[in-house]
C-alpha positions in Angstrom: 91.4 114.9 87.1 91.1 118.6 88.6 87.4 119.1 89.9 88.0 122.4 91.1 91.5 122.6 92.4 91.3 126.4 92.3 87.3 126.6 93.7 88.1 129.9 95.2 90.7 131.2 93.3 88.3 132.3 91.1 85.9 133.2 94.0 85.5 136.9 94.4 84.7 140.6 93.5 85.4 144.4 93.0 84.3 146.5 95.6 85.2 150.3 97.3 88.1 148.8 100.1 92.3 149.7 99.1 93.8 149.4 95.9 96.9 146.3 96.6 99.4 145.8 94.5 99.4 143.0 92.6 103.3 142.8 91.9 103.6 142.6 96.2 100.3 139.8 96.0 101.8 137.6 93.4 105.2 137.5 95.5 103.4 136.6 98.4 101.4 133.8 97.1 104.1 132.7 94.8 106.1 132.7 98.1 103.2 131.0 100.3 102.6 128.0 97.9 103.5 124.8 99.0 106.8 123.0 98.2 107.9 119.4 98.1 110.1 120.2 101.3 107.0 120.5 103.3 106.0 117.0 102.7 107.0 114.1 104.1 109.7 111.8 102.3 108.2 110.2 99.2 106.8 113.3 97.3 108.1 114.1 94.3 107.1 117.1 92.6 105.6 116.7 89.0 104.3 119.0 86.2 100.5 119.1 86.3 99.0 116.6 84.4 96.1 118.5 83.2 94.9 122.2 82.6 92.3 123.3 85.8 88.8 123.6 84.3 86.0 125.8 86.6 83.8 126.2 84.2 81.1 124.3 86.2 82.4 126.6 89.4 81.7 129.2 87.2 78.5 128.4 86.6 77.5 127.6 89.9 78.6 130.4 91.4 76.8 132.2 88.5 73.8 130.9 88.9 73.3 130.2 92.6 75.5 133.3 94.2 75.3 135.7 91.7 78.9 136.2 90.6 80.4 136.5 87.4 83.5 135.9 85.5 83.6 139.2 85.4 83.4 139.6 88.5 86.1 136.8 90.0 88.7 138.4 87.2 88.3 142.0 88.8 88.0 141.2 92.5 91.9 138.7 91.7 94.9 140.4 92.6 97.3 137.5 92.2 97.4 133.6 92.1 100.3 131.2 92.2 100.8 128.7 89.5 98.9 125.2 90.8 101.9 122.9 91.9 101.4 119.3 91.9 103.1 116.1 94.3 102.5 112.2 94.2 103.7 109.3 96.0 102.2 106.0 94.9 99.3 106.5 97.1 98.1 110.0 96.6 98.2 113.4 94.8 98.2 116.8 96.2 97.3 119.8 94.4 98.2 123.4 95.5 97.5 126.7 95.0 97.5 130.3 96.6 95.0 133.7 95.4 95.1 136.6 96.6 92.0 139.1 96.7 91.1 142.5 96.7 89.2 141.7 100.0 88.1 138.9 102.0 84.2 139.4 101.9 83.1 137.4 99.1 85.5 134.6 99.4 83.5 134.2 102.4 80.7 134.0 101.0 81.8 131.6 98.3 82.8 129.5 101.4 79.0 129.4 103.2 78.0 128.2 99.9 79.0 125.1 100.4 76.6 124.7 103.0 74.5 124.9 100.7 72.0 121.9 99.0 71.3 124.4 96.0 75.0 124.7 95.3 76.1 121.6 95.9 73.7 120.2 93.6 74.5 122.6 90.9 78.3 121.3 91.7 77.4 117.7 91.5 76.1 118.0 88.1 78.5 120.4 86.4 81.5 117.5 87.7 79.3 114.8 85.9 78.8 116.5 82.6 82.6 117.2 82.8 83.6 113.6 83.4 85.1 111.1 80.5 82.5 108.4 79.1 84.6 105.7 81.3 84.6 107.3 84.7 81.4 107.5 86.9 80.5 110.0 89.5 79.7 108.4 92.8 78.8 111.5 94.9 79.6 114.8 96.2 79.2 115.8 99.9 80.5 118.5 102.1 82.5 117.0 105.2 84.0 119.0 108.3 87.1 121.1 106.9 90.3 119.7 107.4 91.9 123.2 108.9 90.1 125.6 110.4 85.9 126.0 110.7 83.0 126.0 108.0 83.1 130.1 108.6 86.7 130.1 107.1 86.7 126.9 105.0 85.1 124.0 103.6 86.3 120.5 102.5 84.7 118.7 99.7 84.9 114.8 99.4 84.1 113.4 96.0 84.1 109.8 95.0 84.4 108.4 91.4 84.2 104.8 89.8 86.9 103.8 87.4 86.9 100.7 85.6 85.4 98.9 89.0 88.3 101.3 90.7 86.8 103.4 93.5 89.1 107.2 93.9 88.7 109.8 96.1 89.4 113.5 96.0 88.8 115.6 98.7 89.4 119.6 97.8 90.3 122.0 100.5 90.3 125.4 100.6 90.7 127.8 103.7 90.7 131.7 103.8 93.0 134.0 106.0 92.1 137.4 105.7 92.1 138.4 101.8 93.9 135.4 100.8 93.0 131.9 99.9 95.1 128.6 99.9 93.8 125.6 98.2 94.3 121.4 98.0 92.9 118.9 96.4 94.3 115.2 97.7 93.3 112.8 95.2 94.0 108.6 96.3 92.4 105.4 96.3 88.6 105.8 97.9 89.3 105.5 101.9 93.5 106.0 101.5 93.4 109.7 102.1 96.2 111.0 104.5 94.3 113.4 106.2 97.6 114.2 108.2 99.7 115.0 105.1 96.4 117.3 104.3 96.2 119.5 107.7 100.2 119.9 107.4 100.0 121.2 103.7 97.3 123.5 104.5 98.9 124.8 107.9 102.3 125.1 106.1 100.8 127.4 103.1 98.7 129.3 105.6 102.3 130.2 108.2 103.7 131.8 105.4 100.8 133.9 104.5 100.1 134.8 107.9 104.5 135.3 108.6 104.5 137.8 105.6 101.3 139.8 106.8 
């Protein structure tokens, strides 16, 4: 299940900074996105099992921040397709957005420092969730790359059939530009390692191409 593998590639919006060109943004995130040869043996790339739903983002953000769909859609300059790995033990999740600036992404990222939002978050993932799977919580832990003024990381547990999983969703902001990953494994079976590496490798190629 995607919680919110894109959080903050919808985060953002319009302002008075330089027109970019979206052709040159979606080659660079297309570009910057993560592939299977930056994982360790054992990935295998596969189609995405299922469509990425914000909705609940949307309202959050909506309702707690102050931004719009409208808002997100015109402040968006580019976003890769999400691309999806597995080995038997976990699933990564990937994406790259690209923004007219970087100022509200930054604020979309403080807001998960937030009690308000997170709350908000917490229910909008529970009304989403099938009749058979249970939220156990949602907390905000240290980010896996960088600081909490460039990126958050959000650990989510859920109870399946007496089956506890875990997904932890990452996002980290360089400049105008956001790369995302949500990890999803057995509760406590997150490779945290295989996390930083994904992140740092999305984030060299944004910051080789600047």
């Amino acid at each position: 299940m995607v919680v919110a593998g894109s959080v903050l590639a919808l985060a953002g919006c319009g302002g008075d900074g330089p027109q970019r060109d979206p052709e040159a943004d979606q080659q660079r995130v297309d570009d910057a996105v993560l592939t299977v040869d930056d994982l360790p043996a054992g990935y295998t790339e596969e189609p995405v099992d299922d469509d990425d739903d914000d909705s609940g983002i949307e309202k959050c953000l909506d309702s707690e921040l102050g931004l719009t769909i409208d808002d997100f859609e015109d402040a968006r300059t580019a976003r890769s397709e999400p691309y999806q790995f597995v080995t038997a033990d976990q699933s990564l999740r990937a994406r790259v957005s690209a923004f007219e600036d970087g100022d509200v992404p930054g604020e979309v990222i403080d807001a998960f420092d937030e009690d308000d939002f997170l709350g908000c978050l917490r229910d909008a993932v529970e009304a989403d969730l099938a009749d058979d799977i249970e939220l156990t919580s949602v907390e905000a832990i240290d980010p896996a790359v960088g600081d909490e003024t460039t990126a958050y990381q959000l650990r989510i547990l859920f109870s399946s059939a007496g089956t506890a999983i875990e997904s932890r969703l990452n996002a980290i902001q360089t400049d105008r530009f956001v790369v995302s990953l949500e990890a999803t494994s057995l509760e406590g079976a997150s490779d945290e390692a295989v996390m930083v590496d994904a992140l740092d490798a999305m984030l060299a190629r944004l910051e080789a191409d600047g």
